[in-house]
N, C-alpha and C positions, 0 to 999 in steps of 0.2 A: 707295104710301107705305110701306107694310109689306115689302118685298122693301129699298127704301133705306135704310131703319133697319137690316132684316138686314146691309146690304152694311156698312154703316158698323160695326155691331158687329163682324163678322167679321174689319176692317181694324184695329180698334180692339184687340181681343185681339189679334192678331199683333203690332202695333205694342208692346203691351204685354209678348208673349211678347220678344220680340226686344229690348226694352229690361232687360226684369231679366235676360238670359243676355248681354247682352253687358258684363259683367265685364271690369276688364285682365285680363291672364293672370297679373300677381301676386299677385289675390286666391284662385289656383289651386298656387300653391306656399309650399311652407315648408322650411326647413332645420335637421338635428337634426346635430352635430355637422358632419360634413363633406359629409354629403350629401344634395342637395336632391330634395323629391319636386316634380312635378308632375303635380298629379291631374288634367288636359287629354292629356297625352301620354303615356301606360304605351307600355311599355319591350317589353311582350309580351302576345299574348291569346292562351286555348285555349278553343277551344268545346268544349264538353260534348258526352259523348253523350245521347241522347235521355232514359235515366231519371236524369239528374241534372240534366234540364232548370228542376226546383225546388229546385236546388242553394240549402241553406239555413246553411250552415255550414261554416270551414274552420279547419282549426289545419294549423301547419307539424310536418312528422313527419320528415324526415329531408333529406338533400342529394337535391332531383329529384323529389321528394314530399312530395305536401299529403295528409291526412286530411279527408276533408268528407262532409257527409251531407246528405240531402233531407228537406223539412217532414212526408214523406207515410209514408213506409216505414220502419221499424224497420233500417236498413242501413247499416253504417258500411263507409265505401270507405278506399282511399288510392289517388291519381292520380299516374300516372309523368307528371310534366314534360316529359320528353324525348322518352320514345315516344310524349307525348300519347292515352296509354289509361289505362282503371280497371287498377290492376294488383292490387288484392284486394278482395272484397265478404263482409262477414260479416253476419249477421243478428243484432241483442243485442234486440232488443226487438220488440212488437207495433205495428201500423199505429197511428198519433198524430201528434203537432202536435211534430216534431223541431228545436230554433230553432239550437242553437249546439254547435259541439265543441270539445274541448280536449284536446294530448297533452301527459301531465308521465311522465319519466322511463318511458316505455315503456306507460305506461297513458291508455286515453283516458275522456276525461268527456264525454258528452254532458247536453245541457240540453232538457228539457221546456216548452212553455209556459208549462203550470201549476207551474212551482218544481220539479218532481224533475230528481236529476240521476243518471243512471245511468252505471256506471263498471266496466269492464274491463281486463285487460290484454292489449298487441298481443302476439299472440306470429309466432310465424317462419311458424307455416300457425294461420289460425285467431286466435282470439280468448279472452281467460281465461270462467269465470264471471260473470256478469253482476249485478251486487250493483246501491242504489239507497240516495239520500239523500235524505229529505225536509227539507224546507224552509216555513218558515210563509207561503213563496205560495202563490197560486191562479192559475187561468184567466183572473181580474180583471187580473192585474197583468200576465200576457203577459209573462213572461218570455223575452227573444231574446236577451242577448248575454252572452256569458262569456268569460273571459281570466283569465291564469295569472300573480297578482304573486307574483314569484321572491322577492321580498324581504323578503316578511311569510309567507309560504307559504301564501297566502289565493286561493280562487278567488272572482273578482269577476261580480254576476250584474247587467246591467242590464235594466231595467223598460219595458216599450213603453205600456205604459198606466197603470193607476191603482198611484201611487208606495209606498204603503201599504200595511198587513197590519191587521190585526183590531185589532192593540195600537198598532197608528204611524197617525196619522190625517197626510198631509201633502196640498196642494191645491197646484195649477198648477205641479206639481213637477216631474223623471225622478229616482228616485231608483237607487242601486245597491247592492245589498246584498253578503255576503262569509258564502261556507263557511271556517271553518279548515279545514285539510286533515289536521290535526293532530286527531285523535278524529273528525272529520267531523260539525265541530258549525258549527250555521246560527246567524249574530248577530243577533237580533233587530232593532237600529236599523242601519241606513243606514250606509255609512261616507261614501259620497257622494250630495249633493243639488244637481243642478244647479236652482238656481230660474228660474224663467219671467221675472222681472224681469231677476234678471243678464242672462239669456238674450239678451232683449230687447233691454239697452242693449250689451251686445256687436255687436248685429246692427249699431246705428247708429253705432257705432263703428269696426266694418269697411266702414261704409257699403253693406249690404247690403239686399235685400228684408223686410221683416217678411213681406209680403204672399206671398212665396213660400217663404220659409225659417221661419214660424210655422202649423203645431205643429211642436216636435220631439219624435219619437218613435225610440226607440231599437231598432235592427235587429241593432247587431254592435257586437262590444266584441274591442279588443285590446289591450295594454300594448306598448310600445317598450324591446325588450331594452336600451340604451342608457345612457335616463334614463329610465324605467320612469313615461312621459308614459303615459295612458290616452288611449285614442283611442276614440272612438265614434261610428260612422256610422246614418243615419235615413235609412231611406226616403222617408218621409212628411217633407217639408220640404227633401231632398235637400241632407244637408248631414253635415259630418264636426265634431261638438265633440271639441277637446283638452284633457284636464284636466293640470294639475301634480301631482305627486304631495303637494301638501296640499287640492287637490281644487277649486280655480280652475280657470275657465276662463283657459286660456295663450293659446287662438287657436278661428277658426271658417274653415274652406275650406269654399266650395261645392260642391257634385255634379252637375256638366253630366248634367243628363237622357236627353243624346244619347249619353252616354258610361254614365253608370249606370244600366241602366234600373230596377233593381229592389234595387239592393244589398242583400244580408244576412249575409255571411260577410267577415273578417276577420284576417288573421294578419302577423303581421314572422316573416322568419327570423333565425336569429342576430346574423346580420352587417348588419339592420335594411333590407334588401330586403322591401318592402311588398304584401301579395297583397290582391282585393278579389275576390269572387266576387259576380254577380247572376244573379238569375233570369230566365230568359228572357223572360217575358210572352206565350207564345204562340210561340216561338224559342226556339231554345238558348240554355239557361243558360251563363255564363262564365264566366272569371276572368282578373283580369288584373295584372301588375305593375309598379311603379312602386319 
């Protein structure tokens, strides 16, 4: 009797896995001006080598190269595209919880979990002095995603866990807070708050899973050079939110499992070519573009 019940559970999970992944495929595309992503069929993948298998971060650095870095090691890379190798490794920091990078005009910022953010600049061999910015988070708030609004000169930090800081009490939230980049001063409130209710009625109004896309918790943060849409992808609930630039949600795609195993890194380049980097889980970490 007990091995039948197992069978049936077993049938019953699958039936159920196989019923929330099989989405149309246009719940897997969207279009920003002229060109459509679909996050089902990327355009190209590069497997990593073995120590960026926790590839945890990526900004776009030049034509052919991405900057990105890993959760574990204090090492900032940038990866030739083309020859498919690390083509530089510098060390800015000690071993830590490394979540998100970002390059602005030659300099890059990496992001801490706990809210610091350290920042340098690239140079032609090598890397500048190593400087750092504190921020009124913590450890609590898990900070993983950051991205560069061109338009306010604000670097935007989103929160995987608890939305709040000591002075901001918010519940069932993700919030996202902003350096100016300008004095390199941290804003105490929030400039964005995705609430859990919106969240929610979005879900059933893309007609999608609650049951598989609730929690969201935020991995990676990127802006669309474009229309300077924020995009922000979750691990945990395997799903990409798009905000407007007055801080609505615009849309929600989902994140085929098969396809993303572990997403946390993030970038467009100029011309709005889309990269997503995941971690391998036991495999090489990727990246791939759409």
């Amino acid at each position: 009797m007990a091995g039948a019940f197992l069978i049936i559970g077993l049938v019953s999970m699958y039936l159920y896995n196989t019923y929330i992944w099989n989405y149309e495929d246009s719940k897997f595309q969207f279009q920003i001006e002229n060109k459509v992503y679909n996050l089902k069929n990327p355009s190209q993948r590069w497997d990593m080598p073995k120590e960026l298998k926790e590839i945890s971060g990526l900004s776009f650095y030049n034509k052919n190269k991405l900057a990105c870095i890993q959760d574990e090691e204090g090492y900032f890379y940038i990866y030739d595209l083309n020859k498919k190798e690390i083509f530089s490794k510098d060390q800015f920091g000690k071993k830590g919880d490394y979540e998100a990078v970002e390059i602005i005009s030659g300099r890059a910022y990496v992001l801490e979990s706990k809210g610091d953010i350290y920042y340098f600049d690239v140079k032609r061999k090598g890397i500048g002095e190593v400087k750092k910015i504190k921020t009124d988070l913590s450890g609590k708030n898990d900070a993983e995603g950051l991205g560069y609004a061109k338009q306010d000169k604000e670097l935007l930090i989103a929160c995987k866990e608890d939305p709040g800081t000591k002075k901001i009490d918010l519940e069932k939230s993700r919030s996202i807070y902003v350096v100016e980049l300008e004095g390199m001063k941290f804003k105490k409130n929030p400039k964005y708050i995705i609430d859990g209710k919106s969240y929610s009625k979005m879900l059933e109004k893309k007609e999608l899973s609650k049951k598989k896309h609730i929690p969201f918790k935020p991995s990676g943060l990127a802006i669309h050079p474009k229309n300077n849409y924020v995009f922000i992808i979750s691990t945990v609930g395997k799903m990409m939110v798009i905000l407007n630039p007055a801080g609505d949600i615009e849309e929600l795609i989902p994140l085929d499992p098969e396809i993303f195993w572990q997403p946390e890194g993030i970038c467009f380049s100029p011309d709005g070519d889309l990269y997503i980097s995941s971690e391998g889980k036991g495999k090489k970490g990727y990246i791939l573009q759409f």
